[in-house]
C-alpha positions as CSV (number, residue, x, y, z in Angstrom):
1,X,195.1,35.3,102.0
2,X,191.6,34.4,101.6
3,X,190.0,31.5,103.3
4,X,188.0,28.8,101.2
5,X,185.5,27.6,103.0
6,X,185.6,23.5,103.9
7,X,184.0,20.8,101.4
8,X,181.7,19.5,104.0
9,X,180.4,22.9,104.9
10,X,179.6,23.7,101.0
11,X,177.9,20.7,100.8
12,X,175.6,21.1,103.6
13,X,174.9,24.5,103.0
14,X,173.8,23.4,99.1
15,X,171.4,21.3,100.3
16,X,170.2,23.5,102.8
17,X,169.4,25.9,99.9
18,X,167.9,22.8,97.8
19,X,165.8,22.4,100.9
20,X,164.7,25.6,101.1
21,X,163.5,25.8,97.2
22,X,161.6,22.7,96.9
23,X,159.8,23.7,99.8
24,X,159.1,27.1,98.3
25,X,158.0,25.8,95.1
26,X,156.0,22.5,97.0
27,X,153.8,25.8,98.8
28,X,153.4,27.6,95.4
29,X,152.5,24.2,93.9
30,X,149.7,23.8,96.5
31,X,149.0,27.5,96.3
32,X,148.2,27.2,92.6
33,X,146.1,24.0,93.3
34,X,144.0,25.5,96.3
35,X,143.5,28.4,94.2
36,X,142.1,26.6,91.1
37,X,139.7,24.4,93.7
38,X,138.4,27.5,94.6
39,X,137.9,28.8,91.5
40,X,136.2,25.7,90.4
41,X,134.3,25.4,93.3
42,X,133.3,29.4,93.0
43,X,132.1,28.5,89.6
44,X,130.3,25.5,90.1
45,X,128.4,27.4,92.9
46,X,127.4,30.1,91.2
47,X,126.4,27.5,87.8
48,X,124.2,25.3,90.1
49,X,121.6,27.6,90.7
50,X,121.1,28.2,87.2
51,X,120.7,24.1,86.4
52,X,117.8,24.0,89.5
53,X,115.9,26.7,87.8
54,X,116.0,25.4,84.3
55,X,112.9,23.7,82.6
56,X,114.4,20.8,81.8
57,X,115.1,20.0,85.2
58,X,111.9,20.2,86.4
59,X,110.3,18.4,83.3
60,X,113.0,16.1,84.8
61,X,111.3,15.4,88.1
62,X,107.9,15.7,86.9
63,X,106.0,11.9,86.9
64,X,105.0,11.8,83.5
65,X,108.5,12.0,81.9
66,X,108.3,8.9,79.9
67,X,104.6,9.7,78.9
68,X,103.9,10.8,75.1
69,X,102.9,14.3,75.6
70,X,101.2,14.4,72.2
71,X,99.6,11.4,72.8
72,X,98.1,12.8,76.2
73,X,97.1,16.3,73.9
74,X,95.4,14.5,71.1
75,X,93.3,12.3,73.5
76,X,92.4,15.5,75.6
77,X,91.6,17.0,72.5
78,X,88.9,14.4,71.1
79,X,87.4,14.3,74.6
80,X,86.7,18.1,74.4
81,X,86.2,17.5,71.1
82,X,83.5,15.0,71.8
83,X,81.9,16.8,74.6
84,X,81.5,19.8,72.2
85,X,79.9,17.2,70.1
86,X,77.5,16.2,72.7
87,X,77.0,19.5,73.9
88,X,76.2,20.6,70.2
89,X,73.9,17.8,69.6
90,X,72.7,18.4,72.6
91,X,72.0,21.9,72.0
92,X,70.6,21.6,68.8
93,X,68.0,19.2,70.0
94,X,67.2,22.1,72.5
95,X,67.1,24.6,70.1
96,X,64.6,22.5,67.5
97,X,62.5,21.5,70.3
98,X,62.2,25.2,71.4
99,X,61.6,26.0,68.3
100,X,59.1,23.7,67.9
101,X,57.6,24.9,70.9
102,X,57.9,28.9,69.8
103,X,55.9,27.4,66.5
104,X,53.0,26.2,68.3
105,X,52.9,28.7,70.4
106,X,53.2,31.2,67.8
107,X,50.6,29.4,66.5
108,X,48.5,29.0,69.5
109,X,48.5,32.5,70.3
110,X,48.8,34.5,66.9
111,X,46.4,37.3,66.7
112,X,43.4,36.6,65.4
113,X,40.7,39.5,67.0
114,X,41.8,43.3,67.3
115,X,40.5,46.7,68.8
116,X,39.7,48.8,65.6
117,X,39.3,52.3,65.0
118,X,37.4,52.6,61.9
119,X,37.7,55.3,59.7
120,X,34.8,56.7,58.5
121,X,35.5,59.7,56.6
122,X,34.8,60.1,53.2
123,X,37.4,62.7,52.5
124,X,40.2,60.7,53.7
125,X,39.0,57.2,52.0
126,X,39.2,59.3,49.0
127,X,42.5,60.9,49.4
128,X,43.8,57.3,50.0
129,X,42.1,55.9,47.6
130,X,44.1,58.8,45.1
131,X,47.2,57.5,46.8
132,X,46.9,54.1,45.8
133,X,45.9,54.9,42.1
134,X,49.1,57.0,42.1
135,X,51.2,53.9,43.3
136,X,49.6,51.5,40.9
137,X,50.0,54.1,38.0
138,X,53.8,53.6,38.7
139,X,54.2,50.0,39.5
140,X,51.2,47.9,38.7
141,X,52.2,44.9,40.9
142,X,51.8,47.0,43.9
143,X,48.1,46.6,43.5
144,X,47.9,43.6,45.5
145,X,49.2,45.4,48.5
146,X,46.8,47.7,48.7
147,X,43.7,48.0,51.5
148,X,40.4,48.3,50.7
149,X,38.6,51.6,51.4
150,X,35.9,49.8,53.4
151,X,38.7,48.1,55.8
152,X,40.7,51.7,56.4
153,X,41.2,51.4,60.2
154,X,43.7,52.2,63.2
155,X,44.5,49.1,65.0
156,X,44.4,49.5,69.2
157,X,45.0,46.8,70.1
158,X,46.0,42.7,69.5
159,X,44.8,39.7,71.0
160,X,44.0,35.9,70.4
161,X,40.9,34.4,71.2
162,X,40.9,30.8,71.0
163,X,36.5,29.8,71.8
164,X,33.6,31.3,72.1
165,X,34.1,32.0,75.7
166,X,37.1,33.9,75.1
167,X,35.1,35.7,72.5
168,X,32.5,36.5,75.5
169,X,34.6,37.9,77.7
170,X,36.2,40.0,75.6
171,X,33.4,41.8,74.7
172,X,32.9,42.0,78.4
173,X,36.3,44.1,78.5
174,X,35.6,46.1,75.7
175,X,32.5,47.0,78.0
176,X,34.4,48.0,80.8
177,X,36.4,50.1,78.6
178,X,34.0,52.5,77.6
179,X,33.9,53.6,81.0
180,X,37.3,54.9,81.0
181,X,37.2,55.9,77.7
182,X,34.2,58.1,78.7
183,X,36.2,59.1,82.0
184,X,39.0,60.2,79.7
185,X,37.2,62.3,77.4
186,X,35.0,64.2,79.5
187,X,32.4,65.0,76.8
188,X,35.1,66.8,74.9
189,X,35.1,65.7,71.0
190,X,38.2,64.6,68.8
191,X,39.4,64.9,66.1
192,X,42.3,62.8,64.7
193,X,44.4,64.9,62.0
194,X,45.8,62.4,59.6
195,X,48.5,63.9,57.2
196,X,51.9,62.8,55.6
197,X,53.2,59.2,54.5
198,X,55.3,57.3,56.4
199,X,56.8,53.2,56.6
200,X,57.5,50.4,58.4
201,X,60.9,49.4,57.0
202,X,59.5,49.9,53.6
203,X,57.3,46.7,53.6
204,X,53.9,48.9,55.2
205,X,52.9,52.5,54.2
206,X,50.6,54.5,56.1
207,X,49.3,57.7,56.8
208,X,50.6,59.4,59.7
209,X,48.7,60.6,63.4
210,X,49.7,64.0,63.8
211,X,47.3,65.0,66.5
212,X,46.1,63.4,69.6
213,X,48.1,60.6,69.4
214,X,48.7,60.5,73.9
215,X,44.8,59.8,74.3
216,X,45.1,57.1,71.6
217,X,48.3,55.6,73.8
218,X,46.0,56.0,77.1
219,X,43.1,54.5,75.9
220,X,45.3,51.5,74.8
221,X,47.1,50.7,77.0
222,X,44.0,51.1,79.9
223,X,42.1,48.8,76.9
224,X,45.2,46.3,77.2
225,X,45.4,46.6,81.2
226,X,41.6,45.5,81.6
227,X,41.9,43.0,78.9
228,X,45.0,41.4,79.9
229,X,43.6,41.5,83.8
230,X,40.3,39.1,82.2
231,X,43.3,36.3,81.2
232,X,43.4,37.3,77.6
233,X,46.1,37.2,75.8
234,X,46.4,40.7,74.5
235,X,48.9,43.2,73.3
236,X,52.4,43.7,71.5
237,X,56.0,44.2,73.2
238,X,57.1,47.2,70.9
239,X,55.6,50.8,72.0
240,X,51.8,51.5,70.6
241,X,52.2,53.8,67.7
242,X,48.8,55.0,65.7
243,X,48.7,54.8,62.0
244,X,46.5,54.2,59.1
245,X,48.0,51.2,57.0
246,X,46.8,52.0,53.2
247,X,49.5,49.3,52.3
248,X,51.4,46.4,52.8
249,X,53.5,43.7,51.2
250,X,52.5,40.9,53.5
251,X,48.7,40.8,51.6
252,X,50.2,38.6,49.0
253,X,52.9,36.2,49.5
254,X,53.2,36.0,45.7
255,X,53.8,39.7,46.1
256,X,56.6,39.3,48.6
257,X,58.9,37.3,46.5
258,X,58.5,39.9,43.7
259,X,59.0,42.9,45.5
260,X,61.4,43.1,48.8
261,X,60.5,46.9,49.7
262,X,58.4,49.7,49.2
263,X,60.4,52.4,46.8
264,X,59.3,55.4,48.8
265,X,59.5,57.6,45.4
266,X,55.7,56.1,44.2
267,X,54.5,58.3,46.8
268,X,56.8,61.5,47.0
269,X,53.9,63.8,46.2
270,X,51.8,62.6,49.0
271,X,54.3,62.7,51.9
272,X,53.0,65.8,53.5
273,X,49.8,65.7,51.8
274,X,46.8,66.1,54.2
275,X,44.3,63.8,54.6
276,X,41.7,64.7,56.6
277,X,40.0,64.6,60.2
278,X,38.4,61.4,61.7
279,X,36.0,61.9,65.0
280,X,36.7,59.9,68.0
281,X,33.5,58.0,68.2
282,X,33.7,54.2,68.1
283,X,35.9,51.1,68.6
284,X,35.0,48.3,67.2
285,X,36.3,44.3,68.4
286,X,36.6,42.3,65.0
287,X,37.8,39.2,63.4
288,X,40.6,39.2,61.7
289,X,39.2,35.3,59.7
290,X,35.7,35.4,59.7
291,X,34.1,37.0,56.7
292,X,33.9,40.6,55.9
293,X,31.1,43.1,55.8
294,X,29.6,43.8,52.4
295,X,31.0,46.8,52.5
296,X,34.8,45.7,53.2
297,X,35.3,46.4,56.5
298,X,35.7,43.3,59.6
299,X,33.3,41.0,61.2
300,X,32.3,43.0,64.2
301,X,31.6,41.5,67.4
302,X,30.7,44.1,69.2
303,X,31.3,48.1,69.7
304,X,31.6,51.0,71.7
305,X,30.2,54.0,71.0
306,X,31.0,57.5,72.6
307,X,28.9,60.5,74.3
308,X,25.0,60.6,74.7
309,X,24.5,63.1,71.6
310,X,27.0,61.1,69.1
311,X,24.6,60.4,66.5
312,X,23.5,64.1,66.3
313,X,27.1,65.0,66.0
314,X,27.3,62.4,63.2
315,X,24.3,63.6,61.8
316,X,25.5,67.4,61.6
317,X,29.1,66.2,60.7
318,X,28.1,64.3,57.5
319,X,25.2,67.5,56.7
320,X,28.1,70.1,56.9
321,X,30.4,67.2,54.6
322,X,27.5,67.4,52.1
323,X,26.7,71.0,52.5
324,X,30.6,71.5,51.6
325,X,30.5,69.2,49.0
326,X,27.5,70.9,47.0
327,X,29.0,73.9,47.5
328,X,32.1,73.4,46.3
329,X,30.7,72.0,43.4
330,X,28.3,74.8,43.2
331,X,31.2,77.4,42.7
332,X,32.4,75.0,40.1
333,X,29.5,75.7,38.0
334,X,29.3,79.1,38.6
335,X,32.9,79.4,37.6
336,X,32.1,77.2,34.2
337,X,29.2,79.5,33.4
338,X,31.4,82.9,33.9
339,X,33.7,81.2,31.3
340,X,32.6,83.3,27.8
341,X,33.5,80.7,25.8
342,X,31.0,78.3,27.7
343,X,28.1,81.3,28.0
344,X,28.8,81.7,23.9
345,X,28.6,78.0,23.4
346,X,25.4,77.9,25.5
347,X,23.8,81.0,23.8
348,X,24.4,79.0,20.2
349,X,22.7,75.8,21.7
350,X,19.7,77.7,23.1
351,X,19.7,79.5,19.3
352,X,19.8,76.3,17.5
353,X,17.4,74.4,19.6
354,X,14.4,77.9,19.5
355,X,14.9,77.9,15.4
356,X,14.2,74.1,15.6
357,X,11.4,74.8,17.8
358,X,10.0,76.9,15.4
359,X,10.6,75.0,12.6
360,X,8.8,72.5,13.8
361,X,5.8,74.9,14.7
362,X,5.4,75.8,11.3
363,X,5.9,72.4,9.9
364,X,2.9,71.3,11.9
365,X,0.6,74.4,11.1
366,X,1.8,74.4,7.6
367,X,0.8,70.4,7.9
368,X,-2.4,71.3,9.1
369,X,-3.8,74.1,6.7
370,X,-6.3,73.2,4.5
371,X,-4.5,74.2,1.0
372,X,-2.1,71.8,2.1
């Protein structure tokens, strides 16, 4: 027979086993809860960092929270904006009183004297002077912006002189420069070759150096050395480069506002054209406002002449010019007269002008006779 256990034992061990679950489910309870602490915890750790580095935040702990940040940009802006102002006005008073100051002293110290070269070659005043005809043939208005024959010169050098003491010792330096000149050239004479056309941004033609153009750079700058060294106010900052200026628009203001540049086809022909040979005998110091020579060229002050037997070289120069000149037009007779039209047209003359001869004759005996 089986045994039942006893009442009291059944109930003790039920609530021993009640016990025993609440407990259980007390620890998973608290499990659970520990667990999600530390999950919450876990993530609010790893979310903090993230809120510490964010802009906001520090925006947050800067002073000037509460202050109107556009407010602050709009004032920082006018006071740049009026220290610009300042600055500019500023500025531009500096730049119209330097400019002031660069106009008197422009004016001060323009050139008004130069070191001249003059040319004295008829053969290449001539050829110029052909140039220029050309030029004018094609565009008339270009006549004011042509040089004179008589002024024809290479310019060696710029200076102001503002008295007649300047003037003085000036002519003192061009003195002293004859010696190095001299020194230079030895005795030896020069010729400068002038050939081809050339311009200056197309507002000055010229004819071109193509020969001994380093003496004419040593002897200019030694001119500009010595005269420089005597206090005056001599010379250019751009390199010395010898020309002959035939043309130029500056001569007429009038001109200037008609014609903005030189069309380098009016002289197309001439651009290799050769010119002629100019002897290295004088330089001349001359005033660029006082009046003119009768024959065109500057008020000299004073000049320089080269070598102890220059004026016999002149003087057998300009006989073998002439010498050329009759000859050449010598053999331009001689070919007219080899010309038979021309020695049929002569013989006819001659015949025309004996039978009136003899006309005449026998009018006058016939005149005379006494049956007459």
């Amino acid at each position: 027979m089986a045994l039942r256990p006893a009442a009291g034992e059944g109930r003790a061990g039920g609530d021993a086993s009640r016990a025993a679950g609440a407990i259980r489910e007390h620890d998973g309870l608290e499990n659970v809860q520990q667990k999600k602490i530390f999950k919450e915890n876990k993530t609010q750790q790893r979310e903090e960092p993230r809120a510490a580095d964010s802009v906001d935040s520090l925006m947050a702990e800067m002073p000037f929270l509460d202050t109107d940040i556009d407010d602050e940009c709009v004032m920082h802006a006018t006071s740049e904006i009026n220290i610009k102002k300042k600055r500019k006005r500023t500025t531009g008073r500096e730049i119209e009183e330097g400019i002031e100051r660069k106009k008197k002293k422009n004016k001060q110290y323009q050139p008004n004297y130069f070191i001249s070269l003059p040319i004295t070659n008829p053969e290449i005043t001539v050829s110029i002077q052909a140039v220029q005809d050309a030029i004018i043939q094609k565009d008339q208005r270009l006549s004011k912006a042509m040089v004179r024959s008589g002024s024809l010169h290479v310019t060696m050098l710029l200076m102001h002189l503002s008295n007649e003491e300047e003037i003085s010792t000036a002519v003192d330096a061009l003195s002293e420069s004859k010696v190095f000149v001299e020194d230079l050239l030895r005795g030896k004479r020069v010729d400068l070759s002038f050939q081809g056309i050339d311009h200056f941004k197309n507002q000055v033609g010229f004819v071109k150096l193509v020969e001994n153009t380093t003496i004419l750079t040593e002897i200019a700058e030694a001119m500009k050395k010595i005269f420089q060294e005597k206090g005056i106010l001599a010379g250019e900052e751009r390199a010395f480069k010898p020309h002959l200026t035939f043309m130029k628009l500056s001569k007429s203001m009038e001109l200037r506002k008609q014609v903005k540049k030189i069309d380098s086809n009016l002289y197309e022909d001439f651009k290799s054209h050769y010119f002629g040979d100019e002897i290295l005998h004088r330089f001349d110091l001359c005033s660029m406002l006082k009046k003119k020579q009768p024959n065109g060229y500057y008020y000299c002050e004073s000049s320089i002449v080269f070598g102890k037997s220059h004026e016999a070289d002149l003087a057998k120069e300009a006989l073998r010019r002439e010498t050329q000149a009759l000859l050449s037009r010598l053999n331009q007779i001689k070919a007219l007269l080899s010309s038979p039209e021309i020695r049929t047209k002569i013989s006819e003359e001659l015949f025309e002008d004996r039978h009136y001869s003899n006309s005449k004759w026998e009018s006058c005996v016939d005149s005379e006779s006494p049956n007459a």
